[in-house]
C-alpha positions in Angstrom: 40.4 96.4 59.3 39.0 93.9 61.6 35.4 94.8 60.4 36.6 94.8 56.7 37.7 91.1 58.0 34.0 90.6 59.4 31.8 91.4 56.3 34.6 89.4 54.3 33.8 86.3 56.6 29.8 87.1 56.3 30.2 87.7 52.3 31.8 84.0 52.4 29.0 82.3 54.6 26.2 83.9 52.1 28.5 82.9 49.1 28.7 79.0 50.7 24.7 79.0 51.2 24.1 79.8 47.7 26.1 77.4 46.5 24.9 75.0 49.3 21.2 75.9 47.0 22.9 75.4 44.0 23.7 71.6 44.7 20.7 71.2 46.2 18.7 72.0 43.1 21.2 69.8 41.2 20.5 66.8 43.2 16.4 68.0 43.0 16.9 67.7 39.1 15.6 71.4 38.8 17.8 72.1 35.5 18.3 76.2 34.6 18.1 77.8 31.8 21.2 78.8 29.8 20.9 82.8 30.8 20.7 81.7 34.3 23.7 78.8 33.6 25.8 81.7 32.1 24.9 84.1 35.2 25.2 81.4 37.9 29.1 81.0 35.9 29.4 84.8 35.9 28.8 85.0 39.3 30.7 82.0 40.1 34.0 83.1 38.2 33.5 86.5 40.1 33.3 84.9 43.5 36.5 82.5 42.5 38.6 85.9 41.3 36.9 87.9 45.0 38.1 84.9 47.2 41.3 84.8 44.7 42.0 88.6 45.7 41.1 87.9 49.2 43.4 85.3 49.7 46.1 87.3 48.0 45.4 90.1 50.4 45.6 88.5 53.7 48.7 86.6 52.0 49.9 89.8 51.8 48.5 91.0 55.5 50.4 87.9 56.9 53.5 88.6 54.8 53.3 92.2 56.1 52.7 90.9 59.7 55.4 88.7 59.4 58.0 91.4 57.9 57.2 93.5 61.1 57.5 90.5 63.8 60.8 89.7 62.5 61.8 93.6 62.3 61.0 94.1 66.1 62.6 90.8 66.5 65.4 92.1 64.7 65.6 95.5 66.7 65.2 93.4 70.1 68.1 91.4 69.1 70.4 94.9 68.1 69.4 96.5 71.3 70.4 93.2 73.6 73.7 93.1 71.6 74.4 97.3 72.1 73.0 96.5 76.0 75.7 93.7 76.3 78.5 95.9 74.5 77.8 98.4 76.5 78.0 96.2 79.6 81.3 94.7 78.3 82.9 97.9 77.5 81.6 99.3 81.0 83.4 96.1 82.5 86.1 96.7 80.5 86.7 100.3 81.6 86.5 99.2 85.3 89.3 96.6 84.9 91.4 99.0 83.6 90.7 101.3 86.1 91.0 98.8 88.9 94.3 97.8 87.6 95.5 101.3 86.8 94.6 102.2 90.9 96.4 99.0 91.7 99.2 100.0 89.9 99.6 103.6 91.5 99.1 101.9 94.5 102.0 100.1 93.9 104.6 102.9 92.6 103.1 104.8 95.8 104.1 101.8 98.3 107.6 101.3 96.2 108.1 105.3 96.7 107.3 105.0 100.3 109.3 102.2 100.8 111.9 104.2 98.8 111.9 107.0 100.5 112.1 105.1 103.5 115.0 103.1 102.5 117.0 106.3 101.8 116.4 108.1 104.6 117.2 104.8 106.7 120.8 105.2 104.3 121.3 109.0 105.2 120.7 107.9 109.3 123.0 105.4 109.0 125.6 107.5 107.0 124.9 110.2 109.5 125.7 108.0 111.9 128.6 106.8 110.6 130.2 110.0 109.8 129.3 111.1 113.5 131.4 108.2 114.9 133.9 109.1 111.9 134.0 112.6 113.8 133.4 111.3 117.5 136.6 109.0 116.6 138.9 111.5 115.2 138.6 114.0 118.0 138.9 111.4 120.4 142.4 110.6 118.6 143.4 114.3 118.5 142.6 114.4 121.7 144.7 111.6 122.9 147.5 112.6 120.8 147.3 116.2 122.2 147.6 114.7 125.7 150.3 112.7 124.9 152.3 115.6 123.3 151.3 118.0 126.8 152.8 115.0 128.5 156.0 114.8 126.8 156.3 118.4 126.8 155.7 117.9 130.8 158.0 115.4 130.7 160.5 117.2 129.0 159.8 120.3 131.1 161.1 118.2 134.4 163.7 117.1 132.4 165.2 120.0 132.0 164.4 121.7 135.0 165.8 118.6 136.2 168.9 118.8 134.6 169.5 122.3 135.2 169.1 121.8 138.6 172.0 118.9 139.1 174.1 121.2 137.0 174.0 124.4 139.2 174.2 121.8 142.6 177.4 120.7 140.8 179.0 123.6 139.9 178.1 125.1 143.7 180.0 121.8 145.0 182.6 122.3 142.6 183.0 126.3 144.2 182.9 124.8 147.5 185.2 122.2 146.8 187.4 125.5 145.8 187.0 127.2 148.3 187.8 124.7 150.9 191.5 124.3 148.9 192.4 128.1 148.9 191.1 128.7 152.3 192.8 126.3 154.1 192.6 128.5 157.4 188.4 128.8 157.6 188.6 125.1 157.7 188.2 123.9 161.5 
């Protein structure tokens, strides 16, 4: 292509010297004849519709060059906006993975604290029903005392009372005897 381009360039040159002669022998006052008038046109007419074609080819050559520069352009362009999706979808899928891990760590902390909470309840209600317990025996306890005591108490009581009744009714036989033995009596 670029030595098509060459002999193109070199076909011009020769192409600007004849006509470069041409003046010159106008100016000289050297007049043709009307074969050579007719040729000279000939060849003029197929040098304008040469340089016509040429310019319509490189035209072409630039338009072609052109189409392509703006394709890669194009396809730069499309691969800086799928790079940047990518990147923004990437980013995307990391925030919602970040806030997904801070949100499990979250409901773990809140189970924890849960879990905690509860178990801190069940101590305390342990605890509670322990004293509940503790409280209850302590009460039975008292009241079974209490019920030994009177039962003591009662016991002496009796024992008591049974006693002062047999002393009185051996005073009372004494008291008897006395009276119908007058004569033991010194």
């Amino acid at each position: 292509m670029k030595g098509e381009r060459e002999r193109e360039r070199e076909r011009e040159r020769e192409r600007e010297r004849e006509r470069e002669r041409e003046r010159e022998q106008d100016r000289t006052g050297q007049d043709r004849t009307g074969k050579e008038k007719e040729r000279k046109g000939k060849e003029r007419k197929g040098k304008e519709r040469k340089g016509k074609e040429r310019k319509r080819k490189e035209k072409k050559e630039k338009e072609k060059r052109k189409k392509k520069k703006k394709e890669k352009r194009k396809e730069k362009r499309e691969k800086r906006k799928e790079k940047r999706e990518k990147r923004r979808k990437e980013k995307k899928r990391e925030e919602k993975r970040r806030k997904e891990k801070k949100r499990e760590e979250k409901r773990r902390k809140e189970k924890k604290r849960k879990e905690k909470k509860r178990k801190e309840k069940r101590r305390k209600e342990k605890k509670r029903e322990e004293k509940r317990r503790e409280e209850k025996r302590r009460k039975e306890k008292k009241r079974e005392e209490k019920r030994r005591e009177e039962k003591r108490r009662e016991e002496k009581k009796r024992k008591e009372k049974k006693r002062k009744e047999k002393k009185r009714k051996g005073k009372k036989g004494e008291r008897e005897r006395k009276v119908s033995h007058p004569k033991t009596d010194h």
